[in-house]
N, C-alpha and C positions, 0 to 999 in steps of 0.2 A: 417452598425454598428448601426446607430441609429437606424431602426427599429428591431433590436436585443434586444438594450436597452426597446424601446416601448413594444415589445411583453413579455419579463421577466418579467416588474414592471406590466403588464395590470392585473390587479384582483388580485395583492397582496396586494394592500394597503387598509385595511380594514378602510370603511366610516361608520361614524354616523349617525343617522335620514334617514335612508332608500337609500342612495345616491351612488353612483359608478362613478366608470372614466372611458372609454374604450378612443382609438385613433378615431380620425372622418371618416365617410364614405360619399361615392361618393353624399347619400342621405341626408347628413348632412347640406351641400351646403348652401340652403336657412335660414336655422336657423342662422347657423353661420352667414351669410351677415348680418341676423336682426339683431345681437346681436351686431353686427359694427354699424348698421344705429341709433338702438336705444340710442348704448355711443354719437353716435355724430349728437344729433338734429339740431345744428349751418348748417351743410352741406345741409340740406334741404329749407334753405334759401335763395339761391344762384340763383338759377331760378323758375320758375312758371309751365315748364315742367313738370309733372312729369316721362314721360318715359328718361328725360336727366337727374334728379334728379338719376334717378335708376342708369342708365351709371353712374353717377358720383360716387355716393357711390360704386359701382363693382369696377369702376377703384382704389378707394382710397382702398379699403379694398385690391384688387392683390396688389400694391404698399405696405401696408403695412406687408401683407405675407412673398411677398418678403423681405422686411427690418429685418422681426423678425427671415424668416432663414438666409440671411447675420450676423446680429447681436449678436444671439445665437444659433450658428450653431448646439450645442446639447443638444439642450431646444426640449422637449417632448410637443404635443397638443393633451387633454382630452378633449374630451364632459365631462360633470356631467350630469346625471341623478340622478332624485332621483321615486323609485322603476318604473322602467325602462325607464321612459319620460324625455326627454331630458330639461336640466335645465340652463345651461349656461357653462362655456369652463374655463379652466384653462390650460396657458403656462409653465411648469419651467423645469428647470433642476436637476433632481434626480442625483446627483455629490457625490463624492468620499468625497469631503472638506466641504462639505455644500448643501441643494437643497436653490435652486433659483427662487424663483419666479417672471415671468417675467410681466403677465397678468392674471386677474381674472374677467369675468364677470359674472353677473345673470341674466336673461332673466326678465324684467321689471315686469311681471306677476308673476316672483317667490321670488321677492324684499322682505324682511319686515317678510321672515319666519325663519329666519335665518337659511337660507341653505348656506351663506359664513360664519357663524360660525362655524357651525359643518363642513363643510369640512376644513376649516384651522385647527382647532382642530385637526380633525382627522389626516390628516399630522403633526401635532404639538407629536401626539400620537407616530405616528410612526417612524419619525424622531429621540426622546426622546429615543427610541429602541437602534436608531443606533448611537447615543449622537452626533446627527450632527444637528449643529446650520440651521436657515431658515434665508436668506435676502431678500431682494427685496425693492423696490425702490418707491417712490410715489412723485405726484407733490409736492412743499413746501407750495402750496397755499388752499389744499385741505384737509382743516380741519376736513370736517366731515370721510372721508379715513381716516388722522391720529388718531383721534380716535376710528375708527373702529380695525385697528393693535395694537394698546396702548393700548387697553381692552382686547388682547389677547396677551402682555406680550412684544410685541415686542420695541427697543429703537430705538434711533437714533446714526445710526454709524458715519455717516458723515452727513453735509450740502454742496450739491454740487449744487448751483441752475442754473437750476431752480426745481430740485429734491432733497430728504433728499433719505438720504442710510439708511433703517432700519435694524434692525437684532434680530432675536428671538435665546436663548441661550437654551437649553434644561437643568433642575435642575443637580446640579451638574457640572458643566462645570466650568472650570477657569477662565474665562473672556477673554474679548476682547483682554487683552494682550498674549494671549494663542492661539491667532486665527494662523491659516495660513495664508502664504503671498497671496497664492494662490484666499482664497475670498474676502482680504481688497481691497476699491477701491484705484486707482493709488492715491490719498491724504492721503492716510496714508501708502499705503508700502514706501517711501519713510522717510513719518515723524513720524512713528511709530504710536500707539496706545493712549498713556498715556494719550494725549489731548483731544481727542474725548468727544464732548459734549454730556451730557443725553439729551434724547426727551428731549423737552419743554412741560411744562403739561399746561400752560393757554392756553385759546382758543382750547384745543383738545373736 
């Protein structure tokens, strides 16, 4: 089933600034690991090895594979390229009630061009097609992320810490009180919608 879903969505969703998504290959492997080692410099600290530094990151990065197909058993994983050289990875879930985004990195060398703008955008584009809102979730402590999402429209759905719930609405849309139950988090299907706080704009 999921790679049904994978293979439908692979080269429909049209990217800006020269960029694409396909699913990863067996040759993918290494890039991918970097694109783990480089989010988490802290882990390279840990010993003076470095061929047990490597072990460590491989084990940490299976373990977290694992967690993300446990966790979002049907969240989709993109390489990004942009015109055809591989550029950093995107996780989400392309859903019925909303897409999801689970993970987003950029390869360290392709930082600062904004290639995470134009691909959220460009989902933002396509989404707007399909008038289905975008969530996903960021630390609460990571100001410079929150304003990277808050510059592209996105609010805050909930405060669940140690994570804020954001959500991007495509124009025209009802509002939050119009959502399905199906994409609030468990803190508001329960308590409804009304309360929910707007982003916070100091400090983003």
């Amino acid at each position: 089933m999921k790679s049904d879903r994978m293979a439908a969505y692979q080269g429909s969703l049209p990217l800006m600034g020269g960029l694409s998504m396909r699913h990863p290959r067996p040759s993918d492997d290494d890039f991918l690991l970097g694109l783990f080692m480089d989010a988490r410099p802290w882990l390279a600290q840990a010993h003076q090895d470095r061929d047990f530094i490597r072990t460590l990151y491989e084990q940490q990065y299976s373990a977290m594979r694992t967690g993300q197909e446990t966790r979002y058993p049907q969240h989709l994983d993109f390489v990004v390229e942009k015109v055809g050289q591989p550029v950093g990875r995107i996780v989400m879930d392309l859903g019925r009630w909303d897409w999801r985004v689970a993970e987003v990195e950029i390869h360290k060398l392709a930082r600062g061009k904004g290639i995470g703008t134009d691909l959220l955008r460009s989902l933002q584009g396509s989404a707007m097609e399909l008038r289905l809102p975008m969530t996903l979730s960021v630390n609460e402590t990571d100001t410079r992320v929150h304003w990277f999402y808050h510059r592209l429209g996105f609010d805050m759905l909930v405060q669940a810490p140690p994570m804020l719930e954001l959500i991007w609405l495509p124009p025209g849309h009802p509002g939050i009180q119009h959502l399905p139950p199906q994409i609030l988090p468990p803190q508001l299907r329960q308590g409804g919608v009304a309360g929910a706080p707007a982003m916070p704009k100091a400090g983003l």
